[in-house]
Biotite code that builds the C-alpha atoms (Angstrom):
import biotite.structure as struc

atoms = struc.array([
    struc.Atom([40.535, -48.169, 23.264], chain_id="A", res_id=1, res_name="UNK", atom_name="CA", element="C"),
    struc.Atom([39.653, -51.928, 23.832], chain_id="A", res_id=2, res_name="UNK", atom_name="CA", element="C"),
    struc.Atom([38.054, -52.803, 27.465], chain_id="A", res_id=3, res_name="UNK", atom_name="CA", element="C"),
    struc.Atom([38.721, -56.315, 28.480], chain_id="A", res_id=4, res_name="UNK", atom_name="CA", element="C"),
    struc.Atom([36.190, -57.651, 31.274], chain_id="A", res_id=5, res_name="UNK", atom_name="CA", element="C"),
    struc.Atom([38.129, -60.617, 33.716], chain_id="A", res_id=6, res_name="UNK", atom_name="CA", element="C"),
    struc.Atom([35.717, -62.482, 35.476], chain_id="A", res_id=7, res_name="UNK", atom_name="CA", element="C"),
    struc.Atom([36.347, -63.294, 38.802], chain_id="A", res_id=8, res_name="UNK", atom_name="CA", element="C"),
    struc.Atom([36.499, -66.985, 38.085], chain_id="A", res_id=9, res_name="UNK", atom_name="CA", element="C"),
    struc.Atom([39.229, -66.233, 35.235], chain_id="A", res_id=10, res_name="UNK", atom_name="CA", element="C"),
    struc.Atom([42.306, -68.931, 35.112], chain_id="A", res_id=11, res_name="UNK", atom_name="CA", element="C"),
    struc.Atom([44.566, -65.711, 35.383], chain_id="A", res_id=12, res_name="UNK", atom_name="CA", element="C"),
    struc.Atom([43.461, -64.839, 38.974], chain_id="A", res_id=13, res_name="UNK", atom_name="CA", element="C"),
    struc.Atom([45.217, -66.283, 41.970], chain_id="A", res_id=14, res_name="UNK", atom_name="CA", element="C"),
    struc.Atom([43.837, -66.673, 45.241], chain_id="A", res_id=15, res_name="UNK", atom_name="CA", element="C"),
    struc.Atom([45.707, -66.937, 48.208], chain_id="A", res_id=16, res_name="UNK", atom_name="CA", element="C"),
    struc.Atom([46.362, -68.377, 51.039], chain_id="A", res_id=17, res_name="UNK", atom_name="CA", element="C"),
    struc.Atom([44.372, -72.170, 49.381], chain_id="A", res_id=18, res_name="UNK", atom_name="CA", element="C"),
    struc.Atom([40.877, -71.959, 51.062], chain_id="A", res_id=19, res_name="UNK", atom_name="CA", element="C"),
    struc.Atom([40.764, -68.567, 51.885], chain_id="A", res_id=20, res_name="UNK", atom_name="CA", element="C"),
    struc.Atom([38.583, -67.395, 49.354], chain_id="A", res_id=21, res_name="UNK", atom_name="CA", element="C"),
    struc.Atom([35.157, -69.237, 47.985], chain_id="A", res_id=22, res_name="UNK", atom_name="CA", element="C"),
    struc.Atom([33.992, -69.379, 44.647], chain_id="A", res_id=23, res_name="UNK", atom_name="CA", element="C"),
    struc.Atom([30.501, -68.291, 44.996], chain_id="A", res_id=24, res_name="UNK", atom_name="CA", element="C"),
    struc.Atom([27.808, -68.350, 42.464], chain_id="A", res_id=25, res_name="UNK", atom_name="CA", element="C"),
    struc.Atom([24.100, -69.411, 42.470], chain_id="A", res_id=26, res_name="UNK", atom_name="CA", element="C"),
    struc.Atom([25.124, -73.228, 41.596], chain_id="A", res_id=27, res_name="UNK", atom_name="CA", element="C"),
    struc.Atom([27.787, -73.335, 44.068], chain_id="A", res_id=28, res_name="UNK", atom_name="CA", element="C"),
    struc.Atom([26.324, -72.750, 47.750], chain_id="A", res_id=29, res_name="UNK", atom_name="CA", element="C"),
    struc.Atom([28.153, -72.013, 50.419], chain_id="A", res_id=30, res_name="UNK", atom_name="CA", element="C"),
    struc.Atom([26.910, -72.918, 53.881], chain_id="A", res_id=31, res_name="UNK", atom_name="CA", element="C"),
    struc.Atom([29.899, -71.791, 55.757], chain_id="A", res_id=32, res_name="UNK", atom_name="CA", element="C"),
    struc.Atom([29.558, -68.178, 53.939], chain_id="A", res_id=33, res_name="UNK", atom_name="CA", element="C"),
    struc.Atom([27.840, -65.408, 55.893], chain_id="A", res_id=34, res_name="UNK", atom_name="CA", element="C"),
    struc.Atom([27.231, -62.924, 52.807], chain_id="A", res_id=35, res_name="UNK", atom_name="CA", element="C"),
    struc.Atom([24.728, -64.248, 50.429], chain_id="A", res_id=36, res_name="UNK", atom_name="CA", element="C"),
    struc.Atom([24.902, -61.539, 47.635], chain_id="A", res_id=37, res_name="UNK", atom_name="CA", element="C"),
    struc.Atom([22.069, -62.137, 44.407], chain_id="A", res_id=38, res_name="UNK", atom_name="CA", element="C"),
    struc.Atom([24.092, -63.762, 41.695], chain_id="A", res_id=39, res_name="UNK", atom_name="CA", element="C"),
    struc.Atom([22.080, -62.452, 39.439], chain_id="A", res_id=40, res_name="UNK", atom_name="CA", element="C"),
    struc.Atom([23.471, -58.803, 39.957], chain_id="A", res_id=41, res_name="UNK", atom_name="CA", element="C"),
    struc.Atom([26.763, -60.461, 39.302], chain_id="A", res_id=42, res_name="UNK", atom_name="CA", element="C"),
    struc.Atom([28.540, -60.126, 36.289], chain_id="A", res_id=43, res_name="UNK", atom_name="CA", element="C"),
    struc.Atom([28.200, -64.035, 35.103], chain_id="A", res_id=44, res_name="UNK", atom_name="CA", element="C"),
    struc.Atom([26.584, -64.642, 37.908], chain_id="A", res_id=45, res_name="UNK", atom_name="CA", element="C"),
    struc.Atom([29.829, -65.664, 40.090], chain_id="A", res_id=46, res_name="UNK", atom_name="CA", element="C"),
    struc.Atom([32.339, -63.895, 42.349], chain_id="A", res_id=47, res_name="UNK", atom_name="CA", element="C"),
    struc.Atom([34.672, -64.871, 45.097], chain_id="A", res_id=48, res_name="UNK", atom_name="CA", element="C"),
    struc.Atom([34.351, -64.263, 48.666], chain_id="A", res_id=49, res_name="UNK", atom_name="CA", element="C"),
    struc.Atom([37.318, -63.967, 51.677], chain_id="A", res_id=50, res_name="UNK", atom_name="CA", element="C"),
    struc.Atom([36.973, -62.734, 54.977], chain_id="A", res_id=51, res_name="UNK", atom_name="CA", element="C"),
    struc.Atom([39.672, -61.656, 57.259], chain_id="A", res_id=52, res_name="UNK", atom_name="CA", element="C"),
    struc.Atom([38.542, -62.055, 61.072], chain_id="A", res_id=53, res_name="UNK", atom_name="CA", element="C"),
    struc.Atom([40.846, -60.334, 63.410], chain_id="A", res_id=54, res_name="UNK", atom_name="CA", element="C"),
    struc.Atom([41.542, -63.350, 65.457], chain_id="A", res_id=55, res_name="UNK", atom_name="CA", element="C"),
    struc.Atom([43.973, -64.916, 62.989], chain_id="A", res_id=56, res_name="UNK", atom_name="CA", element="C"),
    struc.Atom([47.481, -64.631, 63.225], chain_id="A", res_id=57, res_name="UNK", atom_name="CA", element="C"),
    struc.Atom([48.104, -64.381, 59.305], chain_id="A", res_id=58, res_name="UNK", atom_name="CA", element="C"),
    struc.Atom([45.367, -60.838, 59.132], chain_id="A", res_id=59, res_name="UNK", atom_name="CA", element="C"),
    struc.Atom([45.568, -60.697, 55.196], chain_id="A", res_id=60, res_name="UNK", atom_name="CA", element="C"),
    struc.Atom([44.385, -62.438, 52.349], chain_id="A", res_id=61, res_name="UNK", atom_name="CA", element="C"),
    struc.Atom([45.537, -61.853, 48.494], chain_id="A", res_id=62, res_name="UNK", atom_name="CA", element="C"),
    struc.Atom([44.169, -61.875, 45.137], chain_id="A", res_id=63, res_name="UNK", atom_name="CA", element="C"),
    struc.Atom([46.912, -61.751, 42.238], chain_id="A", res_id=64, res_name="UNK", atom_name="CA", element="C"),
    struc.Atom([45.699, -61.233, 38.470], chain_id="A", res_id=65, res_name="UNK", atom_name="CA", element="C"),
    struc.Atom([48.773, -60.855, 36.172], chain_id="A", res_id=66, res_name="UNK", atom_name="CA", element="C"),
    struc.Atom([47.948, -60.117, 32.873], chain_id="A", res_id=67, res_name="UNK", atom_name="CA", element="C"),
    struc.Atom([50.317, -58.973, 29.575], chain_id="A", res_id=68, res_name="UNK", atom_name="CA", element="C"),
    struc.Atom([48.823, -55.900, 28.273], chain_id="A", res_id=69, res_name="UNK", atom_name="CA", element="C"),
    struc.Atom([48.631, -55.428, 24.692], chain_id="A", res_id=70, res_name="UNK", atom_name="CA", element="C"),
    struc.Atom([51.079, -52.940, 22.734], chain_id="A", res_id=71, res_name="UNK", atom_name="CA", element="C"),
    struc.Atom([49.228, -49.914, 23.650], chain_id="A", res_id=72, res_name="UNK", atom_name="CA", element="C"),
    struc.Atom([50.124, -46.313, 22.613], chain_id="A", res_id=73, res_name="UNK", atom_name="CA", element="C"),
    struc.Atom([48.725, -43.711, 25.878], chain_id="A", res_id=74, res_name="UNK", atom_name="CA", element="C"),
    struc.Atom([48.895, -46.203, 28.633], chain_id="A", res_id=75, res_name="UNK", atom_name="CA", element="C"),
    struc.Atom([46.896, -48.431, 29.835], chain_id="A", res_id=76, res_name="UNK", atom_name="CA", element="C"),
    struc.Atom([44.134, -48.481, 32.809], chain_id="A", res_id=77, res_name="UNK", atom_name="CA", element="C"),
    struc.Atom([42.708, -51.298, 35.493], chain_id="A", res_id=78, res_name="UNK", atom_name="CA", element="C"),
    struc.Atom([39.896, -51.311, 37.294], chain_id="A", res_id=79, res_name="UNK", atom_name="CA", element="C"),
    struc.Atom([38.471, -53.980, 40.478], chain_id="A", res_id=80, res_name="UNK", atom_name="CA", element="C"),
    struc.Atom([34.184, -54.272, 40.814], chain_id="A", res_id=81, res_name="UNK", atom_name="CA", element="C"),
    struc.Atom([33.274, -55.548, 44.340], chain_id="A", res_id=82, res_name="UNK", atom_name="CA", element="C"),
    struc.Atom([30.150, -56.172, 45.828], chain_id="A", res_id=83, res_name="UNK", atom_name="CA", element="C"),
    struc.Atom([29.709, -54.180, 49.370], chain_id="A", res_id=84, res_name="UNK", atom_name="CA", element="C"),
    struc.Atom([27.610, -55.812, 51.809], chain_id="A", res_id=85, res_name="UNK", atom_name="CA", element="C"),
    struc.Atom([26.191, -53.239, 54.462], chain_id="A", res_id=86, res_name="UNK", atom_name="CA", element="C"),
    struc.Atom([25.690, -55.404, 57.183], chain_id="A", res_id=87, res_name="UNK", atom_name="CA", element="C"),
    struc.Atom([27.948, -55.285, 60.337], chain_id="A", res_id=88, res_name="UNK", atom_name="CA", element="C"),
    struc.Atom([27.445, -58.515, 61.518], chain_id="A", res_id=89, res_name="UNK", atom_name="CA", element="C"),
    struc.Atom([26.885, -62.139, 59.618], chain_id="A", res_id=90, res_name="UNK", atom_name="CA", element="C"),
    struc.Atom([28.116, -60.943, 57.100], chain_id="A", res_id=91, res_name="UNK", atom_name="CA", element="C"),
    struc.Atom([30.528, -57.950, 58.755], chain_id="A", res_id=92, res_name="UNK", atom_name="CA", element="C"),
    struc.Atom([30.859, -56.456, 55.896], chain_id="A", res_id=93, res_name="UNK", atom_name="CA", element="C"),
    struc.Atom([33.536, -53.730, 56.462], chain_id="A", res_id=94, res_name="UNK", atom_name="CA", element="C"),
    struc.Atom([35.931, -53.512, 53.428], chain_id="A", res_id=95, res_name="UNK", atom_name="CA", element="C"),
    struc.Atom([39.617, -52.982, 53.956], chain_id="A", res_id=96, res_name="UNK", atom_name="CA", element="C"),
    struc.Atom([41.800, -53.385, 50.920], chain_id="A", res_id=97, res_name="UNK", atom_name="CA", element="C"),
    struc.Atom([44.974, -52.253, 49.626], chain_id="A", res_id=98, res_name="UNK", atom_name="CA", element="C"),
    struc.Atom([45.721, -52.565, 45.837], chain_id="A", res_id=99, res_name="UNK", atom_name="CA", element="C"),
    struc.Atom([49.355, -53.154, 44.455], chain_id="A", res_id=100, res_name="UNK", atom_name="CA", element="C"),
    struc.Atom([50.564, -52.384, 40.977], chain_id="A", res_id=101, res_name="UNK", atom_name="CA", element="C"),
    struc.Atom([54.250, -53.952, 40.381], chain_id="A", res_id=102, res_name="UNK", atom_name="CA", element="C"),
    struc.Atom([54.591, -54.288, 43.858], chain_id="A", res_id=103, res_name="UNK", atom_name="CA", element="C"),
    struc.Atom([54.232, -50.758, 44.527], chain_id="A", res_id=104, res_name="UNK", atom_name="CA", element="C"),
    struc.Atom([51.119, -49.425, 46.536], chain_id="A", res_id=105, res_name="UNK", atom_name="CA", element="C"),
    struc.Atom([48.626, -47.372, 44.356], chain_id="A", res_id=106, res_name="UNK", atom_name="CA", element="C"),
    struc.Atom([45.738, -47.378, 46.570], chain_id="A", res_id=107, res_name="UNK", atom_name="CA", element="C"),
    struc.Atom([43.248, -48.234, 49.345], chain_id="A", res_id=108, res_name="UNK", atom_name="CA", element="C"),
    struc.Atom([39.502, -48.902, 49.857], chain_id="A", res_id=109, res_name="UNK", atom_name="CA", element="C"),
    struc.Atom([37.961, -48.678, 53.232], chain_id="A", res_id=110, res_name="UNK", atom_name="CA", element="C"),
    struc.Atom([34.505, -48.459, 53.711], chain_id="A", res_id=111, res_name="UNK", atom_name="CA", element="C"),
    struc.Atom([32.525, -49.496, 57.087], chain_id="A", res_id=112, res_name="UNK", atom_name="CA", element="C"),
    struc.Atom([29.121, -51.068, 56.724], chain_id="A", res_id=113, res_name="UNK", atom_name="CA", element="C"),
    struc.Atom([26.168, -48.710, 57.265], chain_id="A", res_id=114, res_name="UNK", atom_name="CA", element="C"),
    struc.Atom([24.642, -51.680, 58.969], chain_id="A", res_id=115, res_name="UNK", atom_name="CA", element="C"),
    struc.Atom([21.919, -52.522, 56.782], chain_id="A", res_id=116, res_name="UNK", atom_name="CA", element="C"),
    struc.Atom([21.018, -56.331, 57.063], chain_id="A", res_id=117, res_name="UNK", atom_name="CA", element="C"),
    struc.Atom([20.611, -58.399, 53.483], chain_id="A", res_id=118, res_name="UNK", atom_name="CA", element="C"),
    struc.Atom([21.643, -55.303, 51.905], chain_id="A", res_id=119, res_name="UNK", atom_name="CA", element="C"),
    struc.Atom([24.416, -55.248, 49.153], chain_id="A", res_id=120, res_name="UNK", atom_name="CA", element="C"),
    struc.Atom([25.649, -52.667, 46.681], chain_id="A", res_id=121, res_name="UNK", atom_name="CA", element="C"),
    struc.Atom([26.805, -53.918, 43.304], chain_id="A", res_id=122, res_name="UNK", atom_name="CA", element="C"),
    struc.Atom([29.423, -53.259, 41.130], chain_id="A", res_id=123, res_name="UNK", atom_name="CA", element="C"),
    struc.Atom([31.191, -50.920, 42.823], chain_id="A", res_id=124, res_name="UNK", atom_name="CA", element="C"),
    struc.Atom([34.464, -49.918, 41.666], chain_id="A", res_id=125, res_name="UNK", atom_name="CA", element="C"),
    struc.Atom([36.746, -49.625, 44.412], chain_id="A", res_id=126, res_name="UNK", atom_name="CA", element="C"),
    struc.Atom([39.996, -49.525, 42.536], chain_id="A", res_id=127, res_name="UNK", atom_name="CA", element="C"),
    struc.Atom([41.487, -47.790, 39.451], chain_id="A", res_id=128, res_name="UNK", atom_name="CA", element="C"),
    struc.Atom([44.834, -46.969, 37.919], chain_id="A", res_id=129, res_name="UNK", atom_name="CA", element="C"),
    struc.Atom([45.354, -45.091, 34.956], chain_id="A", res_id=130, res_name="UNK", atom_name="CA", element="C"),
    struc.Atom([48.232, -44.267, 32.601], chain_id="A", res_id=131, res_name="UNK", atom_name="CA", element="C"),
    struc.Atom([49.972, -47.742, 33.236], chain_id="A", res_id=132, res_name="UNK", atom_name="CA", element="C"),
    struc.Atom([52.789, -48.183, 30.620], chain_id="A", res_id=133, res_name="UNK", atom_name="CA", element="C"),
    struc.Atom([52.941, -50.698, 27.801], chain_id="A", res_id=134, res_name="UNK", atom_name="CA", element="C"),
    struc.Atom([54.043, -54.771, 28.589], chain_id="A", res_id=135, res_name="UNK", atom_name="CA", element="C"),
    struc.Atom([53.019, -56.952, 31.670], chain_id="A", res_id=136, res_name="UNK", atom_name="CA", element="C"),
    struc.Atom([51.329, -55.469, 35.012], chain_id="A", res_id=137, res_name="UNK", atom_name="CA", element="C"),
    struc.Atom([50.655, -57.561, 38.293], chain_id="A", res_id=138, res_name="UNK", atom_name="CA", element="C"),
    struc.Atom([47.935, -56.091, 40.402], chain_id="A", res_id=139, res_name="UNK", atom_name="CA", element="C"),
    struc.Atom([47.515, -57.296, 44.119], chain_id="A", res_id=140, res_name="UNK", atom_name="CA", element="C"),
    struc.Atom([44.144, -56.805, 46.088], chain_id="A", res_id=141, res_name="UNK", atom_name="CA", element="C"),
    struc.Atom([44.733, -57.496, 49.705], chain_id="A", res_id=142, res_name="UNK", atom_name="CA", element="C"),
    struc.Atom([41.962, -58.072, 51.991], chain_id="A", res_id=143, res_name="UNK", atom_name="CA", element="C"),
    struc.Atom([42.769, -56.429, 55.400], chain_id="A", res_id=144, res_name="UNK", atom_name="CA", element="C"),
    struc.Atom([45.976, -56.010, 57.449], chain_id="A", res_id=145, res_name="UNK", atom_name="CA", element="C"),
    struc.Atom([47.944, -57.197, 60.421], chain_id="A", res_id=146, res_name="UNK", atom_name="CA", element="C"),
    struc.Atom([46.106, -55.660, 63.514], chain_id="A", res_id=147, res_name="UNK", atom_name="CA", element="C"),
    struc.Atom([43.198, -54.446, 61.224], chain_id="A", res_id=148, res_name="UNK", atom_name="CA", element="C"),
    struc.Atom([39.658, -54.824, 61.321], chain_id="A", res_id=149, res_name="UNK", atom_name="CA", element="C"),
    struc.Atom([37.339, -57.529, 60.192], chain_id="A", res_id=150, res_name="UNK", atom_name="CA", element="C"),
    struc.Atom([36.769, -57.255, 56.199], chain_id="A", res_id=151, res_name="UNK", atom_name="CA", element="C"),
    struc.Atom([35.022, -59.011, 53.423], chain_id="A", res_id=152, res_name="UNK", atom_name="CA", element="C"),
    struc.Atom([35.741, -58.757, 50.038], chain_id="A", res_id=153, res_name="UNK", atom_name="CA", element="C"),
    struc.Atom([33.129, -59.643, 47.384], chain_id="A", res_id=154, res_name="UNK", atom_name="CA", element="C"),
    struc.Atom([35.355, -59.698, 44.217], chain_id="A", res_id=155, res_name="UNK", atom_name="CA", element="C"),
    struc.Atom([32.793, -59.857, 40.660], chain_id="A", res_id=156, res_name="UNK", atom_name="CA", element="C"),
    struc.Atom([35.222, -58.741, 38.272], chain_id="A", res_id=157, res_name="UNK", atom_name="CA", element="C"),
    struc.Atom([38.819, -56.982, 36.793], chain_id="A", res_id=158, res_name="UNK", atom_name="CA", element="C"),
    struc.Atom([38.350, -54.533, 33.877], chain_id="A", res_id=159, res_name="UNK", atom_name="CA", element="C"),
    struc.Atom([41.976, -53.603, 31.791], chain_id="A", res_id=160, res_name="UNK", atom_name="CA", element="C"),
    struc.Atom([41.741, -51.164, 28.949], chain_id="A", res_id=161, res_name="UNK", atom_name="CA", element="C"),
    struc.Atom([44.399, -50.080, 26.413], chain_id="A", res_id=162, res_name="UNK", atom_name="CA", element="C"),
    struc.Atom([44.621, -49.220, 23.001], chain_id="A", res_id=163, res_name="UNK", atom_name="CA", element="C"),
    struc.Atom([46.359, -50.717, 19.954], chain_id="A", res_id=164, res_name="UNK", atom_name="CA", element="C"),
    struc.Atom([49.884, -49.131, 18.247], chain_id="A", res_id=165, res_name="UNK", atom_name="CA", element="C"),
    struc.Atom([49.055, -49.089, 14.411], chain_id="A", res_id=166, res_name="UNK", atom_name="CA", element="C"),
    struc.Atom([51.657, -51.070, 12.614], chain_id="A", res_id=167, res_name="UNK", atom_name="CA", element="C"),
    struc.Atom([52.709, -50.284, 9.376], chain_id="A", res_id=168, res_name="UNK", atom_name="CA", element="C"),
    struc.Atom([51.802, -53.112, 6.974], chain_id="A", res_id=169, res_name="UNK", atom_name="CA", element="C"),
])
């Protein structure tokens, strides 16, 4: 089985809507950002940032990574890493995402903040999907929902896993 680590600042990730996420790390400040995570507890150091606020028309923001899975024999697996902040307000960090495989809905991660201020959790995964078949898989994170709540995502990094066929030679 071969583990492939995507960092969030990976070419294959696509962030949508343009300037609704932030590209965060400890050489790229953000003054406008609320959640101030410690890069150093981020897998190299980076990660993207998006908060929905529930006064915006448009209530959703989306990550895309698309990404050709090797010939695999047993399926393969992906898996999201977020930071959490536990702060309710400046940051707000209540989490409310939905993750899309293919288009189809495979699951959900809601978690309100235990209002803790400065306090973040790291590495947390907050999405998985196993036993994905062989060739090319598009997963979807959305951050929050028309008439949802307030949410911040803290995006670090993508995991995929699958394992080789053996050829014949």
């Amino acid at each position: 089985m071969i583990n492939v680590t995507v960092d969030d600042n990976d070419h294959s990730i696509l962030y949508s809507p343009a300037g609704a996420w932030n590209a965060r790390s400890a050489a790229l400040s953000c003054s406008a950002c609320t959640a101030q995570p410690d890069p150093t507890k981020m897998v190299s150091g980076t990660w993207h940032d998006s908060t929905v606020r529930i006064y915006l028309r448009r209530r959703y923001h989306l990550l895309i990574f698309c990404s050709q899975f090797y010939p695999i024999d047993g399926g393969s697996a992906v898996y999201v890493f977020c930071a959490l902040a536990e702060s309710v307000k400046s940051p707000d960090g209540n989490s409310d995402m939905a993750f899309y495989v293919d288009g189809q809905l495979m699951g959900s991660f809601v978690k309100p903040a235990l209002g803790i201020k400065n306090a973040y959790e790291y590495q947390i995964p907050v999405f998985s999907a196993n036993s994905l078949a062989p060739g090319e898989h598009t997963l979807v994170l959305q951050n929050g929902h028309v008439n949802g709540t307030q949410s911040l995502v803290l995006l670090d990094y993508i995991v995929y896993t699958y394992v080789l066929i053996d050829t014949p030679a």
